[in-house]
N, C-alpha and C positions, 0 to 999 in steps of 0.2 A: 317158293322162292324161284324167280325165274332170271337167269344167268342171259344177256342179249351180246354179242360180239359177233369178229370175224371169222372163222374156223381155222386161219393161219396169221401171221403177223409179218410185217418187212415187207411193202414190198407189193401187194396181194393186189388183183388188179382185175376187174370182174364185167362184164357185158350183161346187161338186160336189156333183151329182146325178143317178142312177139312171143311172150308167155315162159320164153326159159332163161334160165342164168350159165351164162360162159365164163369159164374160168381163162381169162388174156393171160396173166402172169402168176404163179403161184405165188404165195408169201414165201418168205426163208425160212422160219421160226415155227414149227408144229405147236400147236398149245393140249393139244390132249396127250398128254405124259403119263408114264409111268409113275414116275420121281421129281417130285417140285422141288424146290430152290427153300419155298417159305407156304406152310398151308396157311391160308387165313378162309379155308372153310371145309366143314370136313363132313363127306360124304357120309361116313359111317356114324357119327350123331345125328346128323339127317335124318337116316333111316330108322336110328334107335327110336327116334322121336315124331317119326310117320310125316315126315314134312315132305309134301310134294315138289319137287325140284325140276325145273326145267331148264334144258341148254339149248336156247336158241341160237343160229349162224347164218349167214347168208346162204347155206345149200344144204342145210340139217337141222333136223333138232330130234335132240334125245331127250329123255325122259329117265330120272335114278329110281331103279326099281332095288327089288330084295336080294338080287342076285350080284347087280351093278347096272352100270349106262347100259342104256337102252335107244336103240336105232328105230323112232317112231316115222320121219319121214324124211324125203330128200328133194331136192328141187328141182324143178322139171330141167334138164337138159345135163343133168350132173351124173357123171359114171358115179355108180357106188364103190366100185375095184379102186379106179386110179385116184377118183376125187376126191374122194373118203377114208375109206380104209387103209388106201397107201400112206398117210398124212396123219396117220392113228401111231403111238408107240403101245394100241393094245387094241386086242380086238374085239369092238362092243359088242353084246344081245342086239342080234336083230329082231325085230317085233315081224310076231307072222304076220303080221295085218299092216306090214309097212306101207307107206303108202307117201303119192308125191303131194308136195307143198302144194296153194292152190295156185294157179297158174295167173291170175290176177294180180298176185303179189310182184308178177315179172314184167308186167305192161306200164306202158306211161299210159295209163289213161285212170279214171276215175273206178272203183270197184264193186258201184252200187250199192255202197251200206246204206239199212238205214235200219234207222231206233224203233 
């Protein structure tokens, strides 16, 4: 299952240039909570039932492991401290093999895939 959104809400206001992403404005509204409002999906059947979950963001993506979320990667120009982790109401498993997004994701140009 893979989860695609913004890492904040309200507001949120973001620069892509020459391979990294700037955060212009923050969102208001944290979305990695503690305590939600209403679950309409639950991490811990997830894992009862070995399902590969992924949270993708415009400057993260984690990965639900056995423990809980998981800090796989970050996007090139983004503090982990302020951009991340501040913006958290918990503090993820960072992966020792973190590593950054690929920097072609941050260019206006073309990214050379092919089949």
């Amino acid at each position: 299952m893979i989860f695609c959104g913004t890492f904040t809400a309200g507001g949120l206001k973001v620069k892509v240039s020459n391979g990294t992403l700037t955060i212009l404005t923050e969102g208001k509204f944290n979305k990695f909570l503690k305590k939600v409002g209403q679950v309409t999906f639950s991490g811990a059947y997830a894992r009862q039932h070995h399902q590969q979950v992924l949270y993708i963001t415009e400057r993260a993506v984690f990965e639900l492991g056995e423990q809980g979320l998981i800090l796989t990667e970050i996007a090139p120009g983004v503090n982990l401290e302020t951009d991340i982790l501040a913006h958290m109401d918990f503090k993820p498993i960072i992966s020792s093999s973190l590593k950054q997004m690929d920097a072609r994701i941050f260019k206006d140009e073309l990214m050379g895939l092919t089949l």
